[in-house]
N, CA, C and O of each residue as an XYZ file, in Angstrom:
620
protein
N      66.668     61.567     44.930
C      65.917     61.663     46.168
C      64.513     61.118     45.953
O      63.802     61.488     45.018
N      64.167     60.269     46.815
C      63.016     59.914     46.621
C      61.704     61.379     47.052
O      61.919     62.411     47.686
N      60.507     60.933     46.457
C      59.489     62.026     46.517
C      58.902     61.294     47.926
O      59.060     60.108     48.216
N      58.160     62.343     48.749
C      57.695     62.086     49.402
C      56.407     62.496     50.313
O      55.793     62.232     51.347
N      56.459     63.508     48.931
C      54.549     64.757     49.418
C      54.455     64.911     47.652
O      55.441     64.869     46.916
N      53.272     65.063     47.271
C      53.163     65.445     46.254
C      52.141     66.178     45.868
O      51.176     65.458     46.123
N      51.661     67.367     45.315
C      51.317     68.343     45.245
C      49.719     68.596     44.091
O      49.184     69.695     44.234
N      49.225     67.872     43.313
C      48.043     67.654     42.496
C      47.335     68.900     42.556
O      46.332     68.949     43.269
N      47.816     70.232     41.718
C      46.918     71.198     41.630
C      46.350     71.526     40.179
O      46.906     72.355     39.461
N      44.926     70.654     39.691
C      43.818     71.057     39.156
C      42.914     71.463     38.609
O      42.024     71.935     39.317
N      42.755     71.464     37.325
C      41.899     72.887     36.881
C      42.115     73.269     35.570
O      43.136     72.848     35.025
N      41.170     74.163     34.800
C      41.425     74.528     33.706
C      41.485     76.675     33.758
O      40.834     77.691     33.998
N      43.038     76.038     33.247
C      43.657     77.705     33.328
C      42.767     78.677     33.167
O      42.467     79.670     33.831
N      42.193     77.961     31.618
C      41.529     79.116     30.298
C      40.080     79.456     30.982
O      39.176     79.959     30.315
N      39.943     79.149     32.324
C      38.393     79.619     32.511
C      38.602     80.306     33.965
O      38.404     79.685     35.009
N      39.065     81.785     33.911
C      39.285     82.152     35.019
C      39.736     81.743     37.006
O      40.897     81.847     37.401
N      38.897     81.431     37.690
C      39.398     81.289     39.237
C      39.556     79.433     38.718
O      40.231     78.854     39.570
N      39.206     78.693     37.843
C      39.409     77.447     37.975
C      40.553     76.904     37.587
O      40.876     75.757     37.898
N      41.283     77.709     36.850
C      42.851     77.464     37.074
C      43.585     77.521     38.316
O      44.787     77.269     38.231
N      43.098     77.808     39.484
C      43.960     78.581     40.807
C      44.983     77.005     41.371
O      46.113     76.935     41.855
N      43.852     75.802     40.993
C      44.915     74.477     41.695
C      46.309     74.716     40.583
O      47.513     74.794     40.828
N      45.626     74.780     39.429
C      47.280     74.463     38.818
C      48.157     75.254     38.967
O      49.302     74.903     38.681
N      47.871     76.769     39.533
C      48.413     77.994     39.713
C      49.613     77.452     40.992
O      50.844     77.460     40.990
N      48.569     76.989     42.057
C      49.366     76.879     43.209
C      50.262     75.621     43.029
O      51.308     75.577     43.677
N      49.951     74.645     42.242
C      51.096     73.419     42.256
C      52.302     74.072     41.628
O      53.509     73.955     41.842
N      51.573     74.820     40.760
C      53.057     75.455     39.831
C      54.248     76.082     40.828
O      55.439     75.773     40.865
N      53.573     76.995     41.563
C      53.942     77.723     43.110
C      55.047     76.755     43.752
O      56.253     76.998     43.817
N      54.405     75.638     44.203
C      54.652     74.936     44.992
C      56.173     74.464     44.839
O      57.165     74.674     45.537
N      55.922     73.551     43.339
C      57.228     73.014     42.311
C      58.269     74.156     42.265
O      59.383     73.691     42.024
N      58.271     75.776     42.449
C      59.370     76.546     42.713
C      60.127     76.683     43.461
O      61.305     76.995     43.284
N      59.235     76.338     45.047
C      59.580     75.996     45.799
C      60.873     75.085     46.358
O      61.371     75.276     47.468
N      61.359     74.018     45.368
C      62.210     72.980     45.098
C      62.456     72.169     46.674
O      63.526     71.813     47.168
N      61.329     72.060     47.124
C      61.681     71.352     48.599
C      62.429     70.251     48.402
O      62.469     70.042     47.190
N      63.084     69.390     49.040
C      63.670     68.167     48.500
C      62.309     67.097     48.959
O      61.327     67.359     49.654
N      62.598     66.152     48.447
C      61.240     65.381     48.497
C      60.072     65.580     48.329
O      59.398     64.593     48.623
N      59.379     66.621     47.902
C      58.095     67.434     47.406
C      58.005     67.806     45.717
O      58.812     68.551     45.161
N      56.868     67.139     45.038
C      56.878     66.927     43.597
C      55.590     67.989     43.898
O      55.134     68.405     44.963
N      55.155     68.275     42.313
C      54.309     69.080     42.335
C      53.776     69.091     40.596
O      54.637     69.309     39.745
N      52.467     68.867     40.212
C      51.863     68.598     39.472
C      50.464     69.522     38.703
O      49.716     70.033     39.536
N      50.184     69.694     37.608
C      49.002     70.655     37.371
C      48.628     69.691     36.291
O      49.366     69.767     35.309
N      47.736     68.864     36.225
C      46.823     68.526     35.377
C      45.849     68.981     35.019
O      45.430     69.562     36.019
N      44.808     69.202     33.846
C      43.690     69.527     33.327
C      42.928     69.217     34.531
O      42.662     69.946     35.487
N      42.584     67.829     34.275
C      41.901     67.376     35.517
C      42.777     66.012     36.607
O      43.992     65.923     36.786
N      41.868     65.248     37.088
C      42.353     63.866     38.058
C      42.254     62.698     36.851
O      41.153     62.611     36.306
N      43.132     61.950     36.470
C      43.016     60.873     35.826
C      43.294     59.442     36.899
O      43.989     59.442     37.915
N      42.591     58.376     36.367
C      43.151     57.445     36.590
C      44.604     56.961     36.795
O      45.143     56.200     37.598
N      45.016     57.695     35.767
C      47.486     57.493     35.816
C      47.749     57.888     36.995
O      48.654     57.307     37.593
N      47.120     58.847     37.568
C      47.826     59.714     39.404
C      48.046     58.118     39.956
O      49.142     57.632     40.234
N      46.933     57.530     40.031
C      47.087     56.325     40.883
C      47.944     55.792     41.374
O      47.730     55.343     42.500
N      49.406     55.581     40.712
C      50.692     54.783     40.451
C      51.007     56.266     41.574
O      50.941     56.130     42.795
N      51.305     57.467     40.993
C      52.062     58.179     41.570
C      51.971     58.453     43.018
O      52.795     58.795     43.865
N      50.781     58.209     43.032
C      50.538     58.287     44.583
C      50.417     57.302     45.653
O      50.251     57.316     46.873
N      50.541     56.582     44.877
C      51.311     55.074     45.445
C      52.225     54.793     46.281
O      52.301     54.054     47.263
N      53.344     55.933     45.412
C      54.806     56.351     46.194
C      55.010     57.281     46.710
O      56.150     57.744     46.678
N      53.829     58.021     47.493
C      54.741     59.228     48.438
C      53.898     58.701     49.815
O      52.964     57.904     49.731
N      54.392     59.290     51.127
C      53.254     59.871     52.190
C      52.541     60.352     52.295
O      51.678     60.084     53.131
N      52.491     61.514     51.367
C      51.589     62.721     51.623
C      50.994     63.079     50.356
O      51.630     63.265     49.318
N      49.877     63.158     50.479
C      48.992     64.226     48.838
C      48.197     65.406     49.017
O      47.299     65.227     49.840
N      48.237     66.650     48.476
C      47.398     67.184     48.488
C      46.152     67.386     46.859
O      46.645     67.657     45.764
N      45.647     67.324     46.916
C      44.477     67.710     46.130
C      43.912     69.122     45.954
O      42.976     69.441     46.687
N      44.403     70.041     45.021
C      44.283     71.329     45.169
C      43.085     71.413     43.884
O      43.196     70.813     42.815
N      42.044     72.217     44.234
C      41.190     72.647     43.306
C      40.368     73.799     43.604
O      40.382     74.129     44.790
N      39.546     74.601     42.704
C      38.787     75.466     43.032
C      37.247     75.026     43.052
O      36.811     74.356     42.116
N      36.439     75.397     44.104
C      35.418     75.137     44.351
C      34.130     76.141     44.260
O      34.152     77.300     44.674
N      32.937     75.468     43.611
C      31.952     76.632     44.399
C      31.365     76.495     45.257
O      30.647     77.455     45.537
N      31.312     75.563     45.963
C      30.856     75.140     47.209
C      31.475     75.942     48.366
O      31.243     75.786     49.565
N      32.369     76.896     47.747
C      32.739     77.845     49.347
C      32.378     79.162     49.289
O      31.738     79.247     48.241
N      32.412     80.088     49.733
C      32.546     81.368     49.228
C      33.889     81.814     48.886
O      34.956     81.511     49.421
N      33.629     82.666     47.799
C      34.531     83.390     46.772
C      36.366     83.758     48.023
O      36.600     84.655     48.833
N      36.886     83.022     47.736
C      38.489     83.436     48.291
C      38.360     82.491     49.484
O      39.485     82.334     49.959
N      37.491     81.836     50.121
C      37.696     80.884     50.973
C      38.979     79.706     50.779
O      39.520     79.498     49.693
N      39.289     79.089     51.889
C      40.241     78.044     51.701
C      39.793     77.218     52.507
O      39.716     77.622     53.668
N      39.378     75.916     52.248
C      39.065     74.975     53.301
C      40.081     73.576     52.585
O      40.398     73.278     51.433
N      40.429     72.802     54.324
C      41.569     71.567     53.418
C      40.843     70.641     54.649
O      40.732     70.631     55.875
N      40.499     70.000     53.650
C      39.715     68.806     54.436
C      40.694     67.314     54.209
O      41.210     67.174     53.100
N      40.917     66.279     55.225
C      41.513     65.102     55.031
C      40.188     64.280     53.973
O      39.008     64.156     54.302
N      40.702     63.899     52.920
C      40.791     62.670     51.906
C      40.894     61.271     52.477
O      41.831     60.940     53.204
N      40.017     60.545     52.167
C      39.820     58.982     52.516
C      39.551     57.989     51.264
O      38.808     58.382     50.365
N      40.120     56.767     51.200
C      39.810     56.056     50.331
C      38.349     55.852     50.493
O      37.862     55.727     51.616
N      37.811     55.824     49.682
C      36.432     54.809     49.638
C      36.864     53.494     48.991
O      37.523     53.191     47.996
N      36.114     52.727     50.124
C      36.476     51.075     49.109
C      35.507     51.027     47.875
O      35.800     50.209     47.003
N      34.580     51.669     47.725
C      33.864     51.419     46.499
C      33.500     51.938     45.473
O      32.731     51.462     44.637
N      34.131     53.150     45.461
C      33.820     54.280     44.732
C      34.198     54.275     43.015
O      35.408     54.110     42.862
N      33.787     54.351     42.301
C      34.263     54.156     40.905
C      35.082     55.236     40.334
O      35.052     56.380     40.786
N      35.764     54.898     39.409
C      36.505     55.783     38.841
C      36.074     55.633     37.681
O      36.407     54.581     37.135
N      34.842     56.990     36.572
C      34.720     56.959     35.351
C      35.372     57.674     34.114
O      35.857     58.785     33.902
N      35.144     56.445     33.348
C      35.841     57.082     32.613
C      37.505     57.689     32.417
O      38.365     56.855     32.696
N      37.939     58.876     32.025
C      39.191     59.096     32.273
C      38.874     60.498     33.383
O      39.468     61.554     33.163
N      38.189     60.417     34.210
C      37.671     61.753     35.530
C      38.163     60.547     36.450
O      38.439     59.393     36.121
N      38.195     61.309     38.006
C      38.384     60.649     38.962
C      38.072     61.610     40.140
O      37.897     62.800     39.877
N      38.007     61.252     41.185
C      38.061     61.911     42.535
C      39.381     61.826     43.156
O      40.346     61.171     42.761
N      39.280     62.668     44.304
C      40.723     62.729     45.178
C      40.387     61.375     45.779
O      41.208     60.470     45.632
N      39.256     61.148     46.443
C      38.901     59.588     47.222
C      39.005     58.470     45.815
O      39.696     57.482     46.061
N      38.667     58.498     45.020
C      38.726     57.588     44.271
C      40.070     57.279     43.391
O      40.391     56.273     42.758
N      40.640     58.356     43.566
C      42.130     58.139     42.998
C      42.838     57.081     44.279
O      43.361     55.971     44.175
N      42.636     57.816     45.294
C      43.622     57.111     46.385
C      42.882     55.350     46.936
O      43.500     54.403     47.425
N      41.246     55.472     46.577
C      40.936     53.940     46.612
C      41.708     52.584     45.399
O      41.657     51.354     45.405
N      42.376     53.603     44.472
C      42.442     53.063     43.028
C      44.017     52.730     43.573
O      44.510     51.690     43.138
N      44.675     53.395     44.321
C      46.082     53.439     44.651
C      46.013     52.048     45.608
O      46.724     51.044     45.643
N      45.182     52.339     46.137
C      45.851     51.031     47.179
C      44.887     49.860     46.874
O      44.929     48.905     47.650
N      44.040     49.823     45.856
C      43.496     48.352     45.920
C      44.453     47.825     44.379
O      44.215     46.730     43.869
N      45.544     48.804     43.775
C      46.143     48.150     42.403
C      47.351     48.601     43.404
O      47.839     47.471     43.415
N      48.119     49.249     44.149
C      49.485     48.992     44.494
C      49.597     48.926     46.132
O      50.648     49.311     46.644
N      48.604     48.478     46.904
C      48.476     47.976     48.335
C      48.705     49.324     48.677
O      48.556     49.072     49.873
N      48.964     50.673     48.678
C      49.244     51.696     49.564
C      48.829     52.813     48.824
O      49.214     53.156     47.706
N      47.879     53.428     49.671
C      47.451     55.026     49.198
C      48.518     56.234     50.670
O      49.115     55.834     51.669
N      48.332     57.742     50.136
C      49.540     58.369     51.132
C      48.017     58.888     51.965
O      46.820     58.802     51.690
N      48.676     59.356     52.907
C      47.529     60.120     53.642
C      47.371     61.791     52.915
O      48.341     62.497     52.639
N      46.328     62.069     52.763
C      45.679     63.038     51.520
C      44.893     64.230     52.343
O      44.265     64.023     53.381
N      45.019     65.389     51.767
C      44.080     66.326     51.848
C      43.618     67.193     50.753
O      44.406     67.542     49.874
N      42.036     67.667     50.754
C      41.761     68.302     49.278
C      41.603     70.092     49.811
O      40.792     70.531     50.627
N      42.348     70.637     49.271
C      42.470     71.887     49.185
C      41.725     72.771     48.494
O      41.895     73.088     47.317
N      40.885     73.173     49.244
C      40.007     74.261     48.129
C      39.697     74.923     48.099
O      39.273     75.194     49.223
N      39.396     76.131     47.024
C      39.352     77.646     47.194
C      38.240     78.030     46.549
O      37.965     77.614     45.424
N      37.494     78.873     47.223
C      35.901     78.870     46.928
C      36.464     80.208     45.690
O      37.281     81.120     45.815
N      35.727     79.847     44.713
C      35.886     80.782     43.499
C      34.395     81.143     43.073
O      33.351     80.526     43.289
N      34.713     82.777     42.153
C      33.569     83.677     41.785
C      33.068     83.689     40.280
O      31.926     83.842     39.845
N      34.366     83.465     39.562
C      34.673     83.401     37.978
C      34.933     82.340     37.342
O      36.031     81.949     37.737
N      34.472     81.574     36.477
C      34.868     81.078     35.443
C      35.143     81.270     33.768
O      35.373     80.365     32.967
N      35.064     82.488     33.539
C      34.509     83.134     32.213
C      35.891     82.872     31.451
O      36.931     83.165     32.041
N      35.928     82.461     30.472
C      37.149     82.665     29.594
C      38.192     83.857     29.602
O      37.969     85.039     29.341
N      39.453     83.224     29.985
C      40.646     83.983     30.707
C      41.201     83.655     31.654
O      40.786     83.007     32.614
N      42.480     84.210     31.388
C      43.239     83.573     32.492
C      43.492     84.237     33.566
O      44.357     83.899     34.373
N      42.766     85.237     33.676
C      43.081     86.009     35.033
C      41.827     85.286     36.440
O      40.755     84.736     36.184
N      42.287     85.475     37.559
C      41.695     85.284     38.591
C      41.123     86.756     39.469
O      41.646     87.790     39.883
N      39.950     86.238     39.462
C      38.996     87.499     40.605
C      39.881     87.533     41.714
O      40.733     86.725     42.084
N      39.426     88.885     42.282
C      40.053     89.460     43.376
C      40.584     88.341     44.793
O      41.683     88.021     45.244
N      38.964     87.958     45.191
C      39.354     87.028     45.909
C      40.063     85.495     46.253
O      40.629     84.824     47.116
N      39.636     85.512     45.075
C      40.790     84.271     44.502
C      42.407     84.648     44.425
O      43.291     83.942     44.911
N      42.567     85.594     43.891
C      44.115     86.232     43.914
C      44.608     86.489     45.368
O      45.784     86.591     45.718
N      43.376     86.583     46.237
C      44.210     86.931     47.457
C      43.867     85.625     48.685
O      43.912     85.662     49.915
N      43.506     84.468     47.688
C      42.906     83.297     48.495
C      44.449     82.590     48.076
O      44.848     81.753     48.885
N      44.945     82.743     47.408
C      46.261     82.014     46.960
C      47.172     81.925     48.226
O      47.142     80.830     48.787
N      47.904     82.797     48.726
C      48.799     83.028     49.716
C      48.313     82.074     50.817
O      49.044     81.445     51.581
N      46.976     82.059     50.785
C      46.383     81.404     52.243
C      46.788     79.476     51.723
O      47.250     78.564     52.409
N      46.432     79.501     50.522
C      46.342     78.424     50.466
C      47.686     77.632     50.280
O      47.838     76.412     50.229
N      48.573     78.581     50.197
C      50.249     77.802     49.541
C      50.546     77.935     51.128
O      51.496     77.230     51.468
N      49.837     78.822     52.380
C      50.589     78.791     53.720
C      50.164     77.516     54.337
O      50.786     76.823     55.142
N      48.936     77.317     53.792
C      48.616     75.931     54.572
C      48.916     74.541     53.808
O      49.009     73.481     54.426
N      49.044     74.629     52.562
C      50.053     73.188     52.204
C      51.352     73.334     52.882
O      51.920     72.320     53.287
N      51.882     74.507     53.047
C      53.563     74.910     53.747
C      53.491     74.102     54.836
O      54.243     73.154     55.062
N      52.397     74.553     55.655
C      52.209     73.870     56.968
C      52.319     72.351     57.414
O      52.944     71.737     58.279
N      51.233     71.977     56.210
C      51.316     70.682     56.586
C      52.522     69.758     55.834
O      52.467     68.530     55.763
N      53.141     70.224     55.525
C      54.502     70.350     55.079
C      55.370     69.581     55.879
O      55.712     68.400     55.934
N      55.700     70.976     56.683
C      56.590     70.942     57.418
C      56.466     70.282     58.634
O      57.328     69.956     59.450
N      55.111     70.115     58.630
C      54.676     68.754     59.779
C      55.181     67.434     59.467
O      55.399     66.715     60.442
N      55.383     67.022     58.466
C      55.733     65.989     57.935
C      56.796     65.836     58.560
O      56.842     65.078     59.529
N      58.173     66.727     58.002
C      58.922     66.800     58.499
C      59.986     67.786     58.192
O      59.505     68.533     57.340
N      61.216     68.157     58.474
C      61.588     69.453     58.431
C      62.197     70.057     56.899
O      63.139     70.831     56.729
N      61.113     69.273     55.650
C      61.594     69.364     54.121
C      61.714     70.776     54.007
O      62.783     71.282     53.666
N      60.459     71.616     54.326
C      59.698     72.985     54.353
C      60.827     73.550     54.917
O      61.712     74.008     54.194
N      60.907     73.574     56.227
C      61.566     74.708     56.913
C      62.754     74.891     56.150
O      62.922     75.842     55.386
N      63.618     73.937     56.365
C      64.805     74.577     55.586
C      65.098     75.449     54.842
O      66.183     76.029     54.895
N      64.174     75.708     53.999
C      63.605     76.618     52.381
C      63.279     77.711     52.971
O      63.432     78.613     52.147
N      62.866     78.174     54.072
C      62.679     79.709     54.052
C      63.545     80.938     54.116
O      63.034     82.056     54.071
């Protein structure tokens, strides 16, 4: 079956709420939607590029401090035509500018993010983060199943 959403959740486990993207891709990948892949990298590399080449849909899951603690905000992702990619780091915009100026097509993208309290060594997640999870696997579900009816089936 070809893939056709793919899932990029984020983060480093070993430092409390900043593991939560890879938490939820992991989530996601249990899920076994047909056509829905699902991914936890350290961080964004340059290699996503190719992969996201080949689906419709991306999400970009990470934890943020730019929100407050257990927040979820999913904002749409845009290529930038000019944006650099250093080094072996990348952005969600700069991954998907990298996709379509080396394989003509980036998917349409959103970055998922969950305002976190903790980073301290460990793998556990603060309160609000533990209960920011659910929110955030309902709204990748969502836009999911907007796509088309991969999601529903699965419940």
């Amino acid at each position: 079956m070809v893939m056709r959403a793919l899932v990029i959740g984020y983060g480093n486990r070993l430092r409390g709420d900043d593991g939560v993207g890879t938490t939820i891709a992991e989530i996601v990948e249990t899920w076994q939607f047909p056509g829905v892949g699902a991914i936890a990298p350290h961080q964004l590399t340059p290699e996503l590029a190719d992969s996201l080449s080949q689906v419709d849909m991306a999400f970009f899951v990470d934890a943020s401090w730019d929100l407050p603690a257990g927040e979820v905000s999913v904002t749409p992702v845009y290529s930038m035509e000019h944006e650099l990619i250093v080094s072996h780091y990348a952005t969600p915009s700069g991954l998907l500018s990298l996709a379509r100026s080396l394989y003509g097509c980036a998917p349409d993208a959103w970055w998922v993010q969950i305002g976190i309290k903790d980073t301290a060594l460990g793998e556990r997640f603060s309160t609000p983060v533990e209960r920011a999870i659910p929110v955030a696997l309902e709204k990748v579900r969502s836009h999911l199943e907007r796509m088309s009816p991969i999601a529903t089936s699965q419940r």
